[in-house]
Structure formats: structure tokens, C-alpha cells
N, C-alpha and C positions, 0 to 999 in steps of 0.2 A: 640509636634509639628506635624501639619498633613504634609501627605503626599503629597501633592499639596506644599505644604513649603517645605519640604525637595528635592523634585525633582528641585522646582526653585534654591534652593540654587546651588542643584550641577551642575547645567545648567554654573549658575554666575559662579561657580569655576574655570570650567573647558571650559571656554567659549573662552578665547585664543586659546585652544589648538584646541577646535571643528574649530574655523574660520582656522589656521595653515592646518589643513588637509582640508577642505573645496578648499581651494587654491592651496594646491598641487595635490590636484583629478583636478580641474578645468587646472592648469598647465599641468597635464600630457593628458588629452585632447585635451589639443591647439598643443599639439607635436605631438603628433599622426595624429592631423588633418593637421598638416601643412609638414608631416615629406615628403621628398622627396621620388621620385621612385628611387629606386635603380639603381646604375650605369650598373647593369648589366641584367636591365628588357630591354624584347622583347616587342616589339609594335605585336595586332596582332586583329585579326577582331572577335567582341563579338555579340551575340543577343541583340539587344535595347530593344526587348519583348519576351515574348512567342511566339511562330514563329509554324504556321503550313504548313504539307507539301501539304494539298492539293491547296496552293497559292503563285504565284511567290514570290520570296525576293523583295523588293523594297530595293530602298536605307533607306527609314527611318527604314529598320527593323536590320540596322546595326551599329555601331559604334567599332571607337577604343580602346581596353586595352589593357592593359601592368601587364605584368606576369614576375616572375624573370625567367632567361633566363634556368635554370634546371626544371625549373615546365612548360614550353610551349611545349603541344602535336604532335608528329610527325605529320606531313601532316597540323599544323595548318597555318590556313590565313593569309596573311599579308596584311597592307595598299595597297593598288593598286590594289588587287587580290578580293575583294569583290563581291560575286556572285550575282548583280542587274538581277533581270530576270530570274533566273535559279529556282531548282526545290530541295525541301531536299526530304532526304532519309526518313525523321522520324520525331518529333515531336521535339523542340528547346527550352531549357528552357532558359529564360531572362538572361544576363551574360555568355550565354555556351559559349564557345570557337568555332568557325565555323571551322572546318575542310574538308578534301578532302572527307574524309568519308562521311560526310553530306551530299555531294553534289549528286544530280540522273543527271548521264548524258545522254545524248541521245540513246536511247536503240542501235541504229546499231554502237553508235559508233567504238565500236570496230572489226569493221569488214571490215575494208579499208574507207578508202575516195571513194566521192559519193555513200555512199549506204544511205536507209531507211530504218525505222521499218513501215512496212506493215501490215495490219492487212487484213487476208485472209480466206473467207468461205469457207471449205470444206466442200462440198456436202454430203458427208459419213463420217458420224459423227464417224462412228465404226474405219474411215482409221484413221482418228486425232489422234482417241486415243492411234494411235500404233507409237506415236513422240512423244519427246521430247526436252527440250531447246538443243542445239548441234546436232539434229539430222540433215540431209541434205537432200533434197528433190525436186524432179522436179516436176515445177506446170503447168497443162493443164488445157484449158478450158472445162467444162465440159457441155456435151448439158444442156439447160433447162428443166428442168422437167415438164414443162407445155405443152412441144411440143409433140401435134396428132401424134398418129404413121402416118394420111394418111399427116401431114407436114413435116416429118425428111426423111431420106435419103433411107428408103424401098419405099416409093410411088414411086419413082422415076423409079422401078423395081428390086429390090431385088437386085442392084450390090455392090462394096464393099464401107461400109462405107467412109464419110468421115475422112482424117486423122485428128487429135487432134490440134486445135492451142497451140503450147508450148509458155508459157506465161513466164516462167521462167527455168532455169536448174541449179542444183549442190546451191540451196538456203539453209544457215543455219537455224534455225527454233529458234525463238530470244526466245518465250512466248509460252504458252498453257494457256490459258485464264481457270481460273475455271468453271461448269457448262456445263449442258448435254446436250442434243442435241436441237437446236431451233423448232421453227415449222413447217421446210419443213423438219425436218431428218439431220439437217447439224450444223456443230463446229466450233469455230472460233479460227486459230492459228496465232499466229505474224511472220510474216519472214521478214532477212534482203536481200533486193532487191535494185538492182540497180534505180537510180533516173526515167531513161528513160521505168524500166519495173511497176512504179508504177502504172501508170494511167492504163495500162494493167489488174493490177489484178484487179484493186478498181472494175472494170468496169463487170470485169469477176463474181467476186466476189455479185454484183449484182443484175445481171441478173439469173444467178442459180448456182452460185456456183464454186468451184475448184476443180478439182481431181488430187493426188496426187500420186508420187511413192518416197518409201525410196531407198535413197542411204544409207546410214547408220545412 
């Protein structure tokens, strides 16, 4: 008997039993596929895709799942709390769980109501580098450095300078931006300022620059 006979035979044989399991795999698939969420799963807010940070969330980039309620991560989202517009911390893989962590909030936030993260040129690049995020610092305007000595305040007669416009006082120092000095000799560090002293710096900022004193 060849073997092409003999393997049909035992096909025919046992060909009940193949169809029997055939239908139980197919059975326990349709259970699985149709099996309910458990009573004790949390709803809670998932990536629709890979999600990068350097663009807003939109709404399409999120959706609801449901996690048993021992597996859902502290700080994670819920329906209603979906961050449309905001900003992640880090790169999202499809299905991750969005959390608080995720979320970048607005640099000053933590530094009272009405303030801003400022981003401000120090003049003397070598003063920048002597702050840090938490350092505190009063900011003055500093001349520009393209002013004639016979334009600034010796032509006038040699009396005493003018005083400093103080543009800001007692300012946390949010960022130190990586990168050395630009190309007039000056650094760029972040501080949180009040709304009404922003326009101040941006402006200050420039024209030629900001000069700085630590408070600590």
C-alpha cells in the first residue's frame, strides 16, 4: 500500500474526531470573541496611534478602553478628561494608557496664577551660566551694545549714569536652554514672569539683551 493510501485512510478514520476539534477551537474563539468586559473593568483614555510629542493631541488620537480595575495605572485618564490640544511628555505607543505623567504642562505652571514662561536673553553669556532651573533672579535692562560711546550717557558730560530699567524682581529661572553663547556674546534662559512683565522682557530682550543679578 503506498503511502498517499495509507495517509488517506487515516484521514477517513479519524475524520470525525478532526471535524469535533475543528469546532471546538472555532467554539472557543467565538467565546473569547464575544466574552464580556468584566464587571469590574475601569473605562479609561487609550492612544488610537502612535502619538508623538512634538504635536498637539487631537481628538482622533484618542479613544476609550477598559482595563480590569487592579491593572488601571495611578494618575491614568478617564472619559471626560481627554487631553484634546495639550502636549506629551514623550513618545505614545498605540493602545498605552494616557496618563498625568504624559501630559507637559505649561512650563510656569507651577509658579502661581498669572504668570508666564518667558524666554529671555542674557547679554553675558558667562552671567547665565552661573543659574539654574530654581535659581531667582532680578532682571534689568541692559544698554545695547551697539550704542556710540559719544550716544550713551558720557557725552552728556561725564555725570552719573543712567539707573537700570528693572524689567522684573525675585524671578524663578524655569529652563537654561542647552548651547553656548550666540552671536553678540549672549544666552538664552526661561523665567517665570508675570503676564504684565512679559512684553517688557521680550522687548528688552531684543533690543540687546538682559542683565541679570542672582538672588539665589
Amino acid at each position: 500500500m503506498t503511502l498517499r493510501r495509507r495517509t488517506a485512510l487515516a484521514l477517513a478514520r479519524h475524520r470525525g474526531a478532526l471535524g469535533t476539534l475543528c469546532a471546538a477551537l472555532a467554539l472557543a474563539g467565538a467565546v473569547l470573541l464575544l466574552r464580556p468586559v468584566p464587571d469590574d473593568a475601569t473605562a479609561v483614555v487609550v492612544a488610537a496611534r502612535d502619538l508623538s510629542p512634538l504635536d498637539p493631541v487631537s481628538a482622533s488620537d484618542v479613544e476609550v478602553g477598559a482595563l480590569p480595575s487592579s491593572a488601571v495605572p495611578a494618575g491614568a485618564l478617564r472619559p471626560g478628561e481627554e487631553p484634546v490640544g495639550g502636549a506629551l511628555t514623550g513618545p505614545v505607543r498605540r493602545g498605552e494608557v494616557l496618563t498625568d505623567a504624559r501630559l507637559s504642562g505649561p512650563p510656569a505652571a507651577g509658579y502661581g496664577p498669572g504668570t508666564v514662561a518667558v524666554p529671555v536673553r542674557v547679554a553675558d553669556a558667562q552671567a547665565a551660566a552661573l543659574v539654574a532651573p530654581g535659581s531667582r533672579v532680578d532682571l534689568v535692562a541692559a544698554e545695547p551694545a551697539a550704542t556710540a560711546p559719544d550716544q550713551g550717557w558720557a557725552a552728556s558730560g561725564g555725570g552719573p549714569p543712567p539707573e537700570a530699567a528693572v524689567l522684573a524682581e525675585d524671578r524663578p529661572v524655569v529652563a537654561v536652554p542647552e548651547g553656548g553663547p550666540d552671536a553678540a556674546g549672549g544666552a538664552l534662559i526661561v523665567v517665570a514672569a508675570a503676564e504684565d512683565e512679559a512684553a517688557g522682557l521680550a522687548a528688552a530682550s531684543a533690543r540687546g539683551g538682559v542683565a541679570l543679578t542672582i538672588r539665589s
